[in-house]
Structure formats: structure tokens, C-alpha cells
PDB file of N, CA, C and O in Angstrom:
ATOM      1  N   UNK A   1      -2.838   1.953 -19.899  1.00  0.00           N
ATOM      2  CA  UNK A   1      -2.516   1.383 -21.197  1.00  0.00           C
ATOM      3  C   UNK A   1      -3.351   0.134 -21.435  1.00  0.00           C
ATOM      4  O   UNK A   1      -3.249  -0.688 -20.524  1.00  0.00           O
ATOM      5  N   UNK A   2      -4.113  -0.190 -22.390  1.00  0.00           N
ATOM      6  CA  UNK A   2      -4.196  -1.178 -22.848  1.00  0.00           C
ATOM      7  C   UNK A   2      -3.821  -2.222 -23.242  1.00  0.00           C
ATOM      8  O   UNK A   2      -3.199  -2.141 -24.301  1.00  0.00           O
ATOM      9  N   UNK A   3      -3.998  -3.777 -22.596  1.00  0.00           N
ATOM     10  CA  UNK A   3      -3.607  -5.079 -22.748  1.00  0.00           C
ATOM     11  C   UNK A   3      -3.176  -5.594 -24.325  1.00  0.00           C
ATOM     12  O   UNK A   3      -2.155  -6.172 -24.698  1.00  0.00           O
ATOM     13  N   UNK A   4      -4.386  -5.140 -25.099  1.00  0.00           N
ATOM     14  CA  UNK A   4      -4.047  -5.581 -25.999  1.00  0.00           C
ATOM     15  C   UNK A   4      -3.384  -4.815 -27.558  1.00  0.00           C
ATOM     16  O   UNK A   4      -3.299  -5.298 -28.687  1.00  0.00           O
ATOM     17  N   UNK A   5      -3.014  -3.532 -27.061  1.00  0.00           N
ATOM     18  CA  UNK A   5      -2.751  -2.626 -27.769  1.00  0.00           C
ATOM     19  C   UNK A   5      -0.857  -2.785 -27.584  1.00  0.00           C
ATOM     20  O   UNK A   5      -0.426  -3.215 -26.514  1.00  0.00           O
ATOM     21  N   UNK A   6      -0.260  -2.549 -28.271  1.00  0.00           N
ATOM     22  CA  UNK A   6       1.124  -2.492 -28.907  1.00  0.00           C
ATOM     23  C   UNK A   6       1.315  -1.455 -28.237  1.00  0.00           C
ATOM     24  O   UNK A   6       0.316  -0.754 -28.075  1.00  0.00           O
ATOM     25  N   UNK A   7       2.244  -1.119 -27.797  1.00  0.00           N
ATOM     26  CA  UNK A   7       3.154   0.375 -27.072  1.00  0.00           C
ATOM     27  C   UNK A   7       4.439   0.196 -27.146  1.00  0.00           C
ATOM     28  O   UNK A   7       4.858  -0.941 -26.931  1.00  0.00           O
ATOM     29  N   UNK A   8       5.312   1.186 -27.440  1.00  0.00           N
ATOM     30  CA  UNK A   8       6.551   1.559 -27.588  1.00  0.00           C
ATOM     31  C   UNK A   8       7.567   1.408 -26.434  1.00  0.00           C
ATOM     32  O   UNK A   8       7.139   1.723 -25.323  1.00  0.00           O
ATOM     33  N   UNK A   9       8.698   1.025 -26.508  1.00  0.00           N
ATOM     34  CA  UNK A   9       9.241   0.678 -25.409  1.00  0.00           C
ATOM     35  C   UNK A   9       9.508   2.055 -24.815  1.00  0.00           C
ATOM     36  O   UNK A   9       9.329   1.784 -23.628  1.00  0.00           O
ATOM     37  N   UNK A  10       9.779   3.201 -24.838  1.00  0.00           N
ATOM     38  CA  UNK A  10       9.222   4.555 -24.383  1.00  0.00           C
ATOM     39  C   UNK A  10       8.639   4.780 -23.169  1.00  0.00           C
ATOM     40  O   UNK A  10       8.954   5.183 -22.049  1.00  0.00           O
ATOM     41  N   UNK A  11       7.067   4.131 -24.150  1.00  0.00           N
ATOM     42  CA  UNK A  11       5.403   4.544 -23.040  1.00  0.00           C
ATOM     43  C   UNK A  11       5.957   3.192 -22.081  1.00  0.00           C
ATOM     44  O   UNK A  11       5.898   3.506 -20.892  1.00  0.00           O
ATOM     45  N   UNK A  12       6.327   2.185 -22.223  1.00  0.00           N
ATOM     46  CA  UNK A  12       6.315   1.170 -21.449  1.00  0.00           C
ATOM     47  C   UNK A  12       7.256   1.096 -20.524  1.00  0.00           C
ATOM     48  O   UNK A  12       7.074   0.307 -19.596  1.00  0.00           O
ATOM     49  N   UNK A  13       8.571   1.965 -20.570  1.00  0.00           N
ATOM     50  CA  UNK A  13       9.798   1.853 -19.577  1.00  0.00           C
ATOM     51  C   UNK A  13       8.919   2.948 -18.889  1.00  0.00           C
ATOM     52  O   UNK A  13       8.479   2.631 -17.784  1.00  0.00           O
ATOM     53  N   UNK A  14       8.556   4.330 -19.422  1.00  0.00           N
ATOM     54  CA  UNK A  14       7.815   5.511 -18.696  1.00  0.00           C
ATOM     55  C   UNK A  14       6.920   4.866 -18.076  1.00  0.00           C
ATOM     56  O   UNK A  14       7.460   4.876 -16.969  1.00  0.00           O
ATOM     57  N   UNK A  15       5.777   4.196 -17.889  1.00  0.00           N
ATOM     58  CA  UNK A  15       4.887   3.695 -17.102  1.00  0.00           C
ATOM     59  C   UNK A  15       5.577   3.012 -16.260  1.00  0.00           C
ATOM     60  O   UNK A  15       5.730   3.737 -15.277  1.00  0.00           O
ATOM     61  N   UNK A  16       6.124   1.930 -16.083  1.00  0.00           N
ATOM     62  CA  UNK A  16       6.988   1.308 -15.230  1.00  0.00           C
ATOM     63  C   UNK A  16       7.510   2.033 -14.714  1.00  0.00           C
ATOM     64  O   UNK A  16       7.284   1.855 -13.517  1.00  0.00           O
ATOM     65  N   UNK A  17       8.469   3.256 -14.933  1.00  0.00           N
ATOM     66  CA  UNK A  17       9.033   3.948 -14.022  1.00  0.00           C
ATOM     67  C   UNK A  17       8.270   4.835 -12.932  1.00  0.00           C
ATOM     68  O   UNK A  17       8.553   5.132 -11.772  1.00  0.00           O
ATOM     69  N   UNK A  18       7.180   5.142 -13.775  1.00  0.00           N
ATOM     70  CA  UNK A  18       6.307   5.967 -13.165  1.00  0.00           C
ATOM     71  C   UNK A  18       5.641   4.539 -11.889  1.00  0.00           C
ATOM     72  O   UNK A  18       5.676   4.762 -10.679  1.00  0.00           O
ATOM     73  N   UNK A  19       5.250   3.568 -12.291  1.00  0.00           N
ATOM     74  CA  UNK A  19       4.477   2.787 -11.195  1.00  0.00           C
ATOM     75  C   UNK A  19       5.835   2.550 -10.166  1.00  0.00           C
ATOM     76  O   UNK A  19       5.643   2.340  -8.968  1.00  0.00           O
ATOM     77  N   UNK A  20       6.573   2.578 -10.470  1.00  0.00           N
ATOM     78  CA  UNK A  20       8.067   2.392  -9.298  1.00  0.00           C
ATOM     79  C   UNK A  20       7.906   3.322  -8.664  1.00  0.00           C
ATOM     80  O   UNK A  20       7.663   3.070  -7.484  1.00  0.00           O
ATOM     81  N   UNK A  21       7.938   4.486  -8.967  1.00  0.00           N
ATOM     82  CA  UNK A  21       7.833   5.459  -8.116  1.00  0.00           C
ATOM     83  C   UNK A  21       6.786   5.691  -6.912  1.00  0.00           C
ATOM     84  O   UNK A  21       7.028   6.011  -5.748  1.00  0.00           O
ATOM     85  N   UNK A  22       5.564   5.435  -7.533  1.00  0.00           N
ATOM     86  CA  UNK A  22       3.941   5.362  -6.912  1.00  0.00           C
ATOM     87  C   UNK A  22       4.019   4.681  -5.712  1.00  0.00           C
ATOM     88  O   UNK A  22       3.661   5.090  -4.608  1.00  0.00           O
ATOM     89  N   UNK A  23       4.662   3.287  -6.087  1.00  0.00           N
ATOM     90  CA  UNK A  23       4.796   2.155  -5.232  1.00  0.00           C
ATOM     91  C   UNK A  23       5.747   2.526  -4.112  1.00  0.00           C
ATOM     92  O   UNK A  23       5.541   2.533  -2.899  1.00  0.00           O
ATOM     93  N   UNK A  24       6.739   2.805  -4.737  1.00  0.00           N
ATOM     94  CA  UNK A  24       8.248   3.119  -3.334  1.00  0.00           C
ATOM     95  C   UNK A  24       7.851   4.116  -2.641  1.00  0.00           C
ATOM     96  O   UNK A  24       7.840   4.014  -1.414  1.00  0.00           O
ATOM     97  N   UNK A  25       7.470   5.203  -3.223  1.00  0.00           N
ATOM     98  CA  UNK A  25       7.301   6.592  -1.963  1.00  0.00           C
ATOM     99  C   UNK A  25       5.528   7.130  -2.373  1.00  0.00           C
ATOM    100  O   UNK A  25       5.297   8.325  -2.189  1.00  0.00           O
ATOM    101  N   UNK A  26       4.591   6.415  -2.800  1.00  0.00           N
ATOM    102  CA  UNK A  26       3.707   7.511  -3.004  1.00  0.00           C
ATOM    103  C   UNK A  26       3.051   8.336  -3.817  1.00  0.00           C
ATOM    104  O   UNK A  26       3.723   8.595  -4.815  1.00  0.00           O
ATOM    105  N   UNK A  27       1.856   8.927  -3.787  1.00  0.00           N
ATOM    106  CA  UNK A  27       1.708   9.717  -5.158  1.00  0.00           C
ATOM    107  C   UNK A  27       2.528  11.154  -4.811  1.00  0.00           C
ATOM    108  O   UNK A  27       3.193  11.712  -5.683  1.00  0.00           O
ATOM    109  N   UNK A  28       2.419  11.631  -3.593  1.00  0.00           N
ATOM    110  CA  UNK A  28       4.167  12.816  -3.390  1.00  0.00           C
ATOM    111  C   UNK A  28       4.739  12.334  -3.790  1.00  0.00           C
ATOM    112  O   UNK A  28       5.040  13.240  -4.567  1.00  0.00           O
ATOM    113  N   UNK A  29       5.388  11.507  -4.108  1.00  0.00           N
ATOM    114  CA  UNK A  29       6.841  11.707  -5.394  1.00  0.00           C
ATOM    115  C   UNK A  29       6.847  11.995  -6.863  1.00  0.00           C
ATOM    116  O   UNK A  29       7.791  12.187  -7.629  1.00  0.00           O
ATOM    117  N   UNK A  30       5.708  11.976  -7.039  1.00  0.00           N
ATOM    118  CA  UNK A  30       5.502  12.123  -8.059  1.00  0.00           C
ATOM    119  C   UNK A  30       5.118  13.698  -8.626  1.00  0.00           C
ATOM    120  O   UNK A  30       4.692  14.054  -9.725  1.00  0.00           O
ATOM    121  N   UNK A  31       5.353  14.239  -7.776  1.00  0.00           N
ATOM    122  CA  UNK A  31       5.564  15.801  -7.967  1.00  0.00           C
ATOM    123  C   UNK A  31       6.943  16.025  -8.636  1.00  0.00           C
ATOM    124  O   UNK A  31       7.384  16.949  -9.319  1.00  0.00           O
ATOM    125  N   UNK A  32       7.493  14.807  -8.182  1.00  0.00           N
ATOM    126  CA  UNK A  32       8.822  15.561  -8.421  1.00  0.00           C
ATOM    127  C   UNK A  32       9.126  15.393  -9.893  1.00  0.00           C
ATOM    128  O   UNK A  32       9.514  16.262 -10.674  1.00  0.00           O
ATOM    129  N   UNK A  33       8.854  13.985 -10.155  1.00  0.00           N
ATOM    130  CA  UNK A  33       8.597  13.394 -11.515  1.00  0.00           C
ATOM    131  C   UNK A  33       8.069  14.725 -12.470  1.00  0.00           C
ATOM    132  O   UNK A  33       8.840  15.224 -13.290  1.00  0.00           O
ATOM    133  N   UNK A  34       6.637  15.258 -12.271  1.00  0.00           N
ATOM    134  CA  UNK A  34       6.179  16.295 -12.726  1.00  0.00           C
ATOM    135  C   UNK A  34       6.814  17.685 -12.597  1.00  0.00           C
ATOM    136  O   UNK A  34       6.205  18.441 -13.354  1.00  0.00           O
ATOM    137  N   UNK A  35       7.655  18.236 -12.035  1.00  0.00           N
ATOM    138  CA  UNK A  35       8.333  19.161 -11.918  1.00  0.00           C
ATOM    139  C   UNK A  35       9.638  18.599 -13.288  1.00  0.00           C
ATOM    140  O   UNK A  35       9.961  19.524 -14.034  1.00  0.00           O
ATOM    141  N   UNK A  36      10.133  17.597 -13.505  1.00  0.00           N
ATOM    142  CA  UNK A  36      11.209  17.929 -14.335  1.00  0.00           C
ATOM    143  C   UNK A  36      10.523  17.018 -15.655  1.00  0.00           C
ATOM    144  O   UNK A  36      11.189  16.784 -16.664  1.00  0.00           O
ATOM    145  N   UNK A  37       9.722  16.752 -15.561  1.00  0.00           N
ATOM    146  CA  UNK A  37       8.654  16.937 -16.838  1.00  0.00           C
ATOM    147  C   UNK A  37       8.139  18.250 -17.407  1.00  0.00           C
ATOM    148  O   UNK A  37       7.379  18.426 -18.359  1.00  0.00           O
ATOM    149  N   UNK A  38       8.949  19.463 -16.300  1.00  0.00           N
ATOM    150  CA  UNK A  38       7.946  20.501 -17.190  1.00  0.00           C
ATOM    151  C   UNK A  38       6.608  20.202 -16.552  1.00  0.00           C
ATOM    152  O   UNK A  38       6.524  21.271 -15.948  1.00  0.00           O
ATOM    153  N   UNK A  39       5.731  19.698 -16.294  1.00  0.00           N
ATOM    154  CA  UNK A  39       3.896  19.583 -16.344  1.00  0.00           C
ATOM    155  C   UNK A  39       3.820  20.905 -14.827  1.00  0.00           C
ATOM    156  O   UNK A  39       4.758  20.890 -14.029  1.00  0.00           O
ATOM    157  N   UNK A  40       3.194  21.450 -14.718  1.00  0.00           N
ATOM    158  CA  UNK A  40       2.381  22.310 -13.882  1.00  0.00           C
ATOM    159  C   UNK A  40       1.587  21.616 -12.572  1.00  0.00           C
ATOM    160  O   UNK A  40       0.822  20.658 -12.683  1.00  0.00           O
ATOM    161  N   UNK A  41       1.908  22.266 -11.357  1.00  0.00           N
ATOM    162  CA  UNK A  41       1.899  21.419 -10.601  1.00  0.00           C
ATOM    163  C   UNK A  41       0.413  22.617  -9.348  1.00  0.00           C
ATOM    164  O   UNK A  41       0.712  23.082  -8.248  1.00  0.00           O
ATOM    165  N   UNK A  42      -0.339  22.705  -9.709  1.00  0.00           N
ATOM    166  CA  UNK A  42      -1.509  23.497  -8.626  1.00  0.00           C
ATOM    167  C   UNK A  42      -1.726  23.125  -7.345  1.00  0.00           C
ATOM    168  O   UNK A  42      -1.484  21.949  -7.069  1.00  0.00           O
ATOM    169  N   UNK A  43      -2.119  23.833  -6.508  1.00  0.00           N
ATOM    170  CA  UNK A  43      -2.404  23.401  -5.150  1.00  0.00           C
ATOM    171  C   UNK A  43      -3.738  22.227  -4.871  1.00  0.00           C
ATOM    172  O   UNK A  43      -3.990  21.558  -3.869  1.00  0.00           O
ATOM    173  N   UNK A  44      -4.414  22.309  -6.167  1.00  0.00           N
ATOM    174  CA  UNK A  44      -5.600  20.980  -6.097  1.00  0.00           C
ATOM    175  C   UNK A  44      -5.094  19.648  -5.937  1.00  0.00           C
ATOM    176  O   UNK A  44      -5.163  18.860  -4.994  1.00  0.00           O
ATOM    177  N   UNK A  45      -4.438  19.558  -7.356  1.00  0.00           N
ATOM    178  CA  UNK A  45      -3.404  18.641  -7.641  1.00  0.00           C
ATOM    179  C   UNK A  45      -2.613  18.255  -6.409  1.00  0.00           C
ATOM    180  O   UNK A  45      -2.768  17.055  -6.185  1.00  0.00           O
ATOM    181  N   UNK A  46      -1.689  18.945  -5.387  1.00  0.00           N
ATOM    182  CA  UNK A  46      -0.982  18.768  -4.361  1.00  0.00           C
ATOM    183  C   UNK A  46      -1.620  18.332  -3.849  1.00  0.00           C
ATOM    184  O   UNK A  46      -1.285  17.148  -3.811  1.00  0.00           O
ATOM    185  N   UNK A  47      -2.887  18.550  -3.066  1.00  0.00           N
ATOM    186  CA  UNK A  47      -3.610  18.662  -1.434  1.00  0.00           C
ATOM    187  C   UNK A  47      -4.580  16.831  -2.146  1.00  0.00           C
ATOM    188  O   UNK A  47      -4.968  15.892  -1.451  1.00  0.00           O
ATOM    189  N   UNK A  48      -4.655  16.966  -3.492  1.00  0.00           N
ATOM    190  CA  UNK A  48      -5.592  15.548  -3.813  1.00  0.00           C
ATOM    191  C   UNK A  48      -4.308  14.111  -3.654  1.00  0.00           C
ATOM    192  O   UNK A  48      -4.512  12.929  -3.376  1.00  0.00           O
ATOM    193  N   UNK A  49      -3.348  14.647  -3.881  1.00  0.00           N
ATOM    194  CA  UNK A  49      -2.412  13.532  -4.143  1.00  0.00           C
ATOM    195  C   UNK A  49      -1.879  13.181  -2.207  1.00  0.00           C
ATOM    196  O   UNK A  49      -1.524  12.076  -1.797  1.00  0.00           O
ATOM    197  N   UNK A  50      -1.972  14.372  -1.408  1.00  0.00           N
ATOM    198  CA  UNK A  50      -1.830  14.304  -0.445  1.00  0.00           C
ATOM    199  C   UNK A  50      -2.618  13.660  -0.002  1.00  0.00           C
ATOM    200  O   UNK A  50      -2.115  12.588   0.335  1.00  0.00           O
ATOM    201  N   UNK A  51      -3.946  13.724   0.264  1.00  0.00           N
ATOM    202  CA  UNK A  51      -5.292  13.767   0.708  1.00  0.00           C
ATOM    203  C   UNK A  51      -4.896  12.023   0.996  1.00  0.00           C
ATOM    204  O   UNK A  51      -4.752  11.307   1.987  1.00  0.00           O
ATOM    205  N   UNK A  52      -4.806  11.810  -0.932  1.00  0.00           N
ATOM    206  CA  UNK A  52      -4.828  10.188  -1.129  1.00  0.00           C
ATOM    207  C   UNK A  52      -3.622   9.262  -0.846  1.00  0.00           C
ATOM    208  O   UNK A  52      -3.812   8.057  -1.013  1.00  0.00           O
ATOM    209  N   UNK A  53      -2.453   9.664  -0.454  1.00  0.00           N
ATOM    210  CA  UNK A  53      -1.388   9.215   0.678  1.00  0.00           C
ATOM    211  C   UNK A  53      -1.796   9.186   1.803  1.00  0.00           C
ATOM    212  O   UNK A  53      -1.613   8.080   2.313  1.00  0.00           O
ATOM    213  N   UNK A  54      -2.488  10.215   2.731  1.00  0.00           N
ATOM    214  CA  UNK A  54      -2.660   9.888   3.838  1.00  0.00           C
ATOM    215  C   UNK A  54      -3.854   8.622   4.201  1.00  0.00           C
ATOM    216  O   UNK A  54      -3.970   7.856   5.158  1.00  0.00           O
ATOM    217  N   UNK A  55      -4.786   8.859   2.726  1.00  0.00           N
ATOM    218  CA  UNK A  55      -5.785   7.577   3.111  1.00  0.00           C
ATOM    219  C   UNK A  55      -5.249   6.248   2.789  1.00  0.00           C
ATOM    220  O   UNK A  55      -5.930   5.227   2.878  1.00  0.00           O
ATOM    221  N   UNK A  56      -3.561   6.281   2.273  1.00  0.00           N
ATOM    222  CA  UNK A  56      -3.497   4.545   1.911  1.00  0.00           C
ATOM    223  C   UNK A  56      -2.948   3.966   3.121  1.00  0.00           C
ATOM    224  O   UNK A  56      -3.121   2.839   3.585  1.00  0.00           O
ATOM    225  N   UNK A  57      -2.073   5.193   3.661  1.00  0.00           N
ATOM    226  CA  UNK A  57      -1.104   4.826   4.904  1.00  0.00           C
ATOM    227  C   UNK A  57      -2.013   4.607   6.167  1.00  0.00           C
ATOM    228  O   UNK A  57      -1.500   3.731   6.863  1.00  0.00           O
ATOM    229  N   UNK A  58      -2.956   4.996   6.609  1.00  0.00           N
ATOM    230  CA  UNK A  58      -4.284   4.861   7.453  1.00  0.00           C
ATOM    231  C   UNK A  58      -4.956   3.730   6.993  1.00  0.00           C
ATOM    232  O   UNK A  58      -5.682   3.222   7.847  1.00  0.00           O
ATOM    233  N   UNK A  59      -4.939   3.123   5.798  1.00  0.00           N
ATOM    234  CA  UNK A  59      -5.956   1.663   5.955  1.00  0.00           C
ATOM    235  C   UNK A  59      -4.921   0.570   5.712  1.00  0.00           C
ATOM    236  O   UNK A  59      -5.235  -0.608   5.542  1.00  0.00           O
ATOM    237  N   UNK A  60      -3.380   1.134   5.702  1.00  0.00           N
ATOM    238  CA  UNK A  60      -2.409   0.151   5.788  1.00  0.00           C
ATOM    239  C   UNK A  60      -2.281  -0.292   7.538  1.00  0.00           C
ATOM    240  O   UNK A  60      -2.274  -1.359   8.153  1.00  0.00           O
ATOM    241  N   UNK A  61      -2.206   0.924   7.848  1.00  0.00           N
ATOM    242  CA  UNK A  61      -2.236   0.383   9.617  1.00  0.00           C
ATOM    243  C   UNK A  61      -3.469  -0.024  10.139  1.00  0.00           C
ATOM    244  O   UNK A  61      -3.411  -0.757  11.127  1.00  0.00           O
ATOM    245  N   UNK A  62      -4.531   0.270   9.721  1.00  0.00           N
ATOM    246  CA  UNK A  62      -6.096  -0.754   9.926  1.00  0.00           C
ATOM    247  C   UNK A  62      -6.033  -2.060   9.253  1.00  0.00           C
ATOM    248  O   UNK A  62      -6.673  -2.991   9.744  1.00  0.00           O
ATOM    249  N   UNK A  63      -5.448  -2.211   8.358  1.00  0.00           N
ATOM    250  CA  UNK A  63      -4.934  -4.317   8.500  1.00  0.00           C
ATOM    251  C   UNK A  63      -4.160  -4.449   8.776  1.00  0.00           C
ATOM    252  O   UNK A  63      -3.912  -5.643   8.948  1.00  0.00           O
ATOM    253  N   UNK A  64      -3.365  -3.770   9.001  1.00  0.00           N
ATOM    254  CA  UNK A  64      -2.022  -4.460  10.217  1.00  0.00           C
ATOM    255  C   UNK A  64      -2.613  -4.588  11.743  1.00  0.00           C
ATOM    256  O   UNK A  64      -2.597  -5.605  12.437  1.00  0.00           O
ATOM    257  N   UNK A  65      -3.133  -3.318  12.082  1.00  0.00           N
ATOM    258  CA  UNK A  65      -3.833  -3.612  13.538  1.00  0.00           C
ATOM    259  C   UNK A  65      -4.414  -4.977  13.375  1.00  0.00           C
ATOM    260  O   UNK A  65      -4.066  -5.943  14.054  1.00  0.00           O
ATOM    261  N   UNK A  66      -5.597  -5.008  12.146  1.00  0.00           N
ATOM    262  CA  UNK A  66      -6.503  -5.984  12.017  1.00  0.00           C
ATOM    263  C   UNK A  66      -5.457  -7.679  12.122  1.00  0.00           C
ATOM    264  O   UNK A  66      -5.581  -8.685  12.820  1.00  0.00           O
ATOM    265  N   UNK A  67      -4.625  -7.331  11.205  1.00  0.00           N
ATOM    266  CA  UNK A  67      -3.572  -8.570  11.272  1.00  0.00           C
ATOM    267  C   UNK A  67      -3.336  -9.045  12.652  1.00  0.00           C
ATOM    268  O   UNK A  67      -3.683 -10.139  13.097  1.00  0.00           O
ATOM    269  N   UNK A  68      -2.625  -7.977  13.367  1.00  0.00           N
ATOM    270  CA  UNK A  68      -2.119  -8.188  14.467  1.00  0.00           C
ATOM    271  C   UNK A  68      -2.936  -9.141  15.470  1.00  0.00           C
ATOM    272  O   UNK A  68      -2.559 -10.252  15.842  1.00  0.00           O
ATOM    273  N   UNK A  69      -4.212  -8.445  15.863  1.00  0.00           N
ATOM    274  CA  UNK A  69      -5.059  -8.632  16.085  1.00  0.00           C
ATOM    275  C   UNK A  69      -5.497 -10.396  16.311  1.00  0.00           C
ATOM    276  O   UNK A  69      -5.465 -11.244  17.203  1.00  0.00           O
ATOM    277  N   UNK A  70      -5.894 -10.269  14.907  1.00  0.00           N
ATOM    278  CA  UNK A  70      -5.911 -11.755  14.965  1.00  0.00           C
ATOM    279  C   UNK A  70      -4.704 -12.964  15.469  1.00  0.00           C
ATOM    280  O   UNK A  70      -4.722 -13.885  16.285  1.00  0.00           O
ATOM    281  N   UNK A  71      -3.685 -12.417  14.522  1.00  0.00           N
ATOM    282  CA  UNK A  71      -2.690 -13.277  15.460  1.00  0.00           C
ATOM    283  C   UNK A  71      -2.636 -13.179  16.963  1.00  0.00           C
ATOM    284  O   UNK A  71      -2.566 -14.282  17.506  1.00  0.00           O
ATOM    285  N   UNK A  72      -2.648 -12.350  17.613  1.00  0.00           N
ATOM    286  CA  UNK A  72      -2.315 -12.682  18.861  1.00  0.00           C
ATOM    287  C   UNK A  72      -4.060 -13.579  19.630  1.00  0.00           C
ATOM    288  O   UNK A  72      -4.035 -14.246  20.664  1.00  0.00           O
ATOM    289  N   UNK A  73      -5.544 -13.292  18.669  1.00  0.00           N
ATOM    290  CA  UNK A  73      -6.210 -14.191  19.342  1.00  0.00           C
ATOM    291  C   UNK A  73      -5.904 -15.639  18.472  1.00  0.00           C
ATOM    292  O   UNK A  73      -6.650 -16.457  19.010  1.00  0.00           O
ATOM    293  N   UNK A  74      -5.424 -16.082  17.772  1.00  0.00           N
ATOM    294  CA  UNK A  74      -5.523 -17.094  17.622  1.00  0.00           C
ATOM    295  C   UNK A  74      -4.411 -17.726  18.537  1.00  0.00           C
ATOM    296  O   UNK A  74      -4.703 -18.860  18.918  1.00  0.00           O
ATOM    297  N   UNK A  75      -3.084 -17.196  19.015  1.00  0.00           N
ATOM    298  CA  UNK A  75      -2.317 -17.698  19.837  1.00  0.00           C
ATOM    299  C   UNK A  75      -3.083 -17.822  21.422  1.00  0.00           C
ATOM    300  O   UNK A  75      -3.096 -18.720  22.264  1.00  0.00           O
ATOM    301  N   UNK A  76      -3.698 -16.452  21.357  1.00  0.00           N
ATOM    302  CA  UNK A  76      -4.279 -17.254  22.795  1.00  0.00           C
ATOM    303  C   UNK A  76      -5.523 -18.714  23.194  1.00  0.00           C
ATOM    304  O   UNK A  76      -5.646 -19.580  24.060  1.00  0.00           O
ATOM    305  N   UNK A  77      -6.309 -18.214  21.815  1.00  0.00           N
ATOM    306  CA  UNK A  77      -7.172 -19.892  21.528  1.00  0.00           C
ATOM    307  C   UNK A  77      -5.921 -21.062  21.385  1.00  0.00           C
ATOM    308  O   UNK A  77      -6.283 -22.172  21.776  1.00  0.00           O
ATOM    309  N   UNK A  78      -4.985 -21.013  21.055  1.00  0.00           N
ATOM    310  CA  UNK A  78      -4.308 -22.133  20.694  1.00  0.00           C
ATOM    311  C   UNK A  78      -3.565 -22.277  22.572  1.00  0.00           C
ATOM    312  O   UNK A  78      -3.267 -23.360  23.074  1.00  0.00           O
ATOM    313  N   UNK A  79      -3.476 -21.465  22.999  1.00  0.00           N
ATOM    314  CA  UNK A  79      -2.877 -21.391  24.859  1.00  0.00           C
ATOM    315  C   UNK A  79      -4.373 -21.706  25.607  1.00  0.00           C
ATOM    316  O   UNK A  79      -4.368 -21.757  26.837  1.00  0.00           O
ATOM    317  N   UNK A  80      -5.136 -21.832  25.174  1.00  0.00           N
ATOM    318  CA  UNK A  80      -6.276 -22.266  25.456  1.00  0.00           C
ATOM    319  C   UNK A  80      -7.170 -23.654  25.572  1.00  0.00           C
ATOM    320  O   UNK A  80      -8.097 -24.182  26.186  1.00  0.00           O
ATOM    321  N   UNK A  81      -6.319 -23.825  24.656  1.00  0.00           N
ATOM    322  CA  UNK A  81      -6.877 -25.313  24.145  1.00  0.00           C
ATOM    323  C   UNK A  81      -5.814 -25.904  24.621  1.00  0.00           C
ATOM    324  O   UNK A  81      -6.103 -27.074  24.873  1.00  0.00           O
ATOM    325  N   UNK A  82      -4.629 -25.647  24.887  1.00  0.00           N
ATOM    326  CA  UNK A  82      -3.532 -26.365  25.083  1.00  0.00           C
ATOM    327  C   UNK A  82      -3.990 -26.460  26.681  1.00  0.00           C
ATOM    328  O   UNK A  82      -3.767 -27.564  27.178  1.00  0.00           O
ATOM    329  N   UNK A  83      -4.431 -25.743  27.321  1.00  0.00           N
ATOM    330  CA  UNK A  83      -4.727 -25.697  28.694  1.00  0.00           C
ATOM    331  C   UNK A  83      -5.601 -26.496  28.776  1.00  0.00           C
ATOM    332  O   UNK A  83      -5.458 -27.300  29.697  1.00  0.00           O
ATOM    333  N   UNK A  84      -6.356 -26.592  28.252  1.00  0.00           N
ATOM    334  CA  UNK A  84      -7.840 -27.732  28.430  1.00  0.00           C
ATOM    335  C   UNK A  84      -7.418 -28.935  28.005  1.00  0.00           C
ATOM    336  O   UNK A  84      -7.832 -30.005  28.451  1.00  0.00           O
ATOM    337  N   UNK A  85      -6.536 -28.792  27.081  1.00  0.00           N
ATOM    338  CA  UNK A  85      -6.385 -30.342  26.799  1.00  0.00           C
ATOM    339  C   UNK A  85      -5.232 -31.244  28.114  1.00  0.00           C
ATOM    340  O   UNK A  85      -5.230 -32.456  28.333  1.00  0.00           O
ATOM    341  N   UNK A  86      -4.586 -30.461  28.620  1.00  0.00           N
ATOM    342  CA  UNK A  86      -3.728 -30.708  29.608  1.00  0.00           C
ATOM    343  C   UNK A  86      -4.522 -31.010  31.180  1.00  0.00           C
ATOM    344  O   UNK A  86      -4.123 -31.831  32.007  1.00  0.00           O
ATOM    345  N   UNK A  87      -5.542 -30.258  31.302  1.00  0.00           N
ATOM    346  CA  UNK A  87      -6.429 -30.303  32.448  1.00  0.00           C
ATOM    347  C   UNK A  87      -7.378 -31.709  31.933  1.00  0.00           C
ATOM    348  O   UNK A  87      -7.045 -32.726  32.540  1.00  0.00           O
ATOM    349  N   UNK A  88      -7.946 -31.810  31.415  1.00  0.00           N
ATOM    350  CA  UNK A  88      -8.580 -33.405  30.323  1.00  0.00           C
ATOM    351  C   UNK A  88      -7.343 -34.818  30.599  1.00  0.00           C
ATOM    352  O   UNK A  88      -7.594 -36.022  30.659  1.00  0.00           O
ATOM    353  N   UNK A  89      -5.869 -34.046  30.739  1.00  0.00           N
ATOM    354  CA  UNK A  89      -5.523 -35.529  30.406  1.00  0.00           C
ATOM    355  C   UNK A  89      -4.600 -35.822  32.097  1.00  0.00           C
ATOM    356  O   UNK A  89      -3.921 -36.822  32.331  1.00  0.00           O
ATOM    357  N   UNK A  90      -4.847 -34.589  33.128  1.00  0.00           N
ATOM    358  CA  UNK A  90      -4.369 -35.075  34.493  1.00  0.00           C
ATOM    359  C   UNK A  90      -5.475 -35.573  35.028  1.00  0.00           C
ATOM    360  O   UNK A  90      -5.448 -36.062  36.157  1.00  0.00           O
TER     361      UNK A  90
END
């Protein structure tokens, strides 16, 4: 939808509902959405919406690793420095 274009409270509760959905479970849920919409649901359609769930959930756990990661080296630089500074001041 467009920023600066006027929309009906309709298109605007429907989009919102629709991005709630996206967000909480996925573009699979949104089959389901489309099933009691009536809209037609093909095996392209399925296997693309799949395809693109499995690639968000895979680069969600590659910055969490990545997160992780870092936190635990910055705790050990910080057990590090705490060691040197302790060996410096006996």
C-alpha cells in the first residue's frame, strides 16, 4: 500500500491482519488465510512460501550463533583483561 494514498479501514485492518499473521507463524499460515478466502492454492505457490520459511528460520539461527558468539568472546576478553590487570597489580 502506499504512504501517501488514503485506504479504507477494510484494506487497512486486512493488511494488518495479514502482516500479524506473516510475523507470528510465517508465510505457511498464510495458506490458511488463502484457503478461506476462496484464492487457489498450487503446489508452486506452497513449495515457494516453504522454500522462503525455511530460508528466514536458517539466517535467524546464523545471528543468533553469530550473537552468541560474540558474547561469549567478549566475556572471555573481559576474563582476560581482568587477569592481566590482577597479575600487573601483585
Amino acid at each position: 500500500m502506499s504512504k501517501s494514498k488514503h485506504h479504507g479501514c477494510r484494506s487497512v485492518r486486512g493488511s494488518a491482519a495479514l502482516a500479524a499473521i506473516f510475523f507470528n507463524k510465517g508465510r505457511n499460515s498464510l495458506l490458511e488465510f488463502f484457503k478461506q478466502s476462496n484464492l487457489d492454492i498450487n503446489e508452486s505457490l506452497l513449495e515457494h512460501l516453504l522454500k522462503k520459511d525455511c530460508k528466514r528460520i536458517s539466517r535467524a539461527k546464523q545471528i543468533t550463533n553469530q550473537r552468541e558468539t560474540k558474547i561469549r568472546r567478549k566475556a572471555m576478553d573481559r576474563q582476560h583483561s581482568i587477569t592481566a590487570q590482577n597479575d600487573i597489580n601483585d
